[in-house]
N, C-alpha and C positions, 0 to 999 in steps of 0.2 A: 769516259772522262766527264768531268761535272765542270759546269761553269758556273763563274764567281761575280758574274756580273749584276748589276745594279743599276737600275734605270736613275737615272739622275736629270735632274731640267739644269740645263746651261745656259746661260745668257749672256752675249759679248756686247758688246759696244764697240762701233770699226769705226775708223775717220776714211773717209775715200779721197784720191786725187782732184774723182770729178765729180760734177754733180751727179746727185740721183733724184730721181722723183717716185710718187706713191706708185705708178704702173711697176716702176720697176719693182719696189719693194713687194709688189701684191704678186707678181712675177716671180719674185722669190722663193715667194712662202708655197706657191704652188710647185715650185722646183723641189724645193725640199720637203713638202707636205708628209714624206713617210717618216720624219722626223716631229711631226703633229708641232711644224713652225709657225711660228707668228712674228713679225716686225715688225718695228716702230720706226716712221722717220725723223732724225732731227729736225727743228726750222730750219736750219742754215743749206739742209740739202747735201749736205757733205758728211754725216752721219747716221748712222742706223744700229738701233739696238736689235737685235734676233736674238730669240729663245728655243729652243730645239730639247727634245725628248731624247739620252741617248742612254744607250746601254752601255757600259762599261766597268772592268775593275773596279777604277778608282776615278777619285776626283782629277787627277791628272791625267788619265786615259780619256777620262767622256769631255775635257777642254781640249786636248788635242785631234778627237776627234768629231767632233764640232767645229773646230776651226777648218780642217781637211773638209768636211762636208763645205764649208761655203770658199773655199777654194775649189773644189772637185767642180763645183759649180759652173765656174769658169766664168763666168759675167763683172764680175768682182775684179780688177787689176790691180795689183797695188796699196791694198787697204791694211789698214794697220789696226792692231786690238786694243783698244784705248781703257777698257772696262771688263770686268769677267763676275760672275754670279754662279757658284755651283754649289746646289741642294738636293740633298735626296729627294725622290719621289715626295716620299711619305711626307719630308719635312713642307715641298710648295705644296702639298695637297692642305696641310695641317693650317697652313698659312692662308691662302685663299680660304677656308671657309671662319676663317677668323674675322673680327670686324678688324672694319679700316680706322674708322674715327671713337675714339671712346666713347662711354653714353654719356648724353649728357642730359638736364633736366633744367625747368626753369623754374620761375617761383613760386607755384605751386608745391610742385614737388619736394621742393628748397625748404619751404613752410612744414609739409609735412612729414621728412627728415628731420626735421632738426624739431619740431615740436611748437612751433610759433604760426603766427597768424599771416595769412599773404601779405598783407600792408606791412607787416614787421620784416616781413623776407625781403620786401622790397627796399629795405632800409638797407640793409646790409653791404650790399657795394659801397657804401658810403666810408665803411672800415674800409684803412689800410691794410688790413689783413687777408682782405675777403679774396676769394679766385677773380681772379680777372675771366669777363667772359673766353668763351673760345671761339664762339661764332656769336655775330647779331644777324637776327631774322626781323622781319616787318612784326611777328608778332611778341617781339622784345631780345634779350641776350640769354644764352643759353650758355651755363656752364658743366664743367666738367664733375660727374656724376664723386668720383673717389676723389678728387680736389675738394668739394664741398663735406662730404663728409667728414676727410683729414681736419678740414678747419675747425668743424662744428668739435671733432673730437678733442681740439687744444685751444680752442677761444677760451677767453676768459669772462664769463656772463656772468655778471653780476645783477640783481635786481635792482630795480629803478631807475632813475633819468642821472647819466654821470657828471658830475658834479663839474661849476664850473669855475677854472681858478680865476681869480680876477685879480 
């Protein structure tokens, strides 16, 4: 007989009765460690996210049996599932080696996208059109790589200094 099973990463989110602290959650993880667990505690101490490796059918088989593993568990009383996360393998493998934060570039790069001189790039935030940064660093505002080019692609450049109505 053939099995139809599919490793899937499941992640719940539980609210508990009582407190918990990090011994416990690290406790956990070593409890359940043949499910290659990992968990997060809430600040509030009353909840915890776990992520567990499980093999199953389906997406409703590897949540119900994820939830059984941190029951089976026994340490756990009482805890309710407030949260649920389920992806193939392939799909959180795909996802973690992705970036987190878009690229972004400052005004150099800005300058030599769009074809103008750094002191002209630096002008540019002054449009209402412009991208608003995404992060400031001590060594200026850094924006968002395909924002800046979207702009550049639908600005409207005109040559010379725009006229001023009086």
């Amino acid at each position: 007989m053939t099995s139809n099973n599919r490793t899937w990463q499941v992640s719940v989110d539980i609210r508990t009765p009582m407190p918990i602290n990090e011994d416990f959650a690290f406790d956990l993880m070593d409890r359940l460690g043949r499910y290659g667990a990992s968990a997060a505690l809430d600040a509030d101490e009353r909840g915890l996210s776990v992520v567990l490796s499980m093999d199953a059918e389906d997406t409703a088989s590897a949540l119900e049996k994820t939830v059984a593993a941190i029951r089976d568990d026994g340490r756990l009383e009482g805890f309710d599932v407030v949260g649920v996360s389920i992806r193939s393998w392939d799909e959180a493998e795909r996802e973690t080696t992705s970036p987190t934060f878009p690229k972004v570039v400052g005004f150099a790069e800005i300058a030599r996208i769009i074809g103008v001189t750094r002191q002209r790039a630096h002008a540019f935030p002054k449009i209402d059109s412009f991208p608003k940064p995404v992060i400031e660093t001590a060594q200026g505002p850094l924006y968002s790589e395909a924002a800046v080019r979207t702009w550049a692609e639908t600005r409207d450049a005109r040559p010379g200094r725009p006229k001023i109505n009086a």
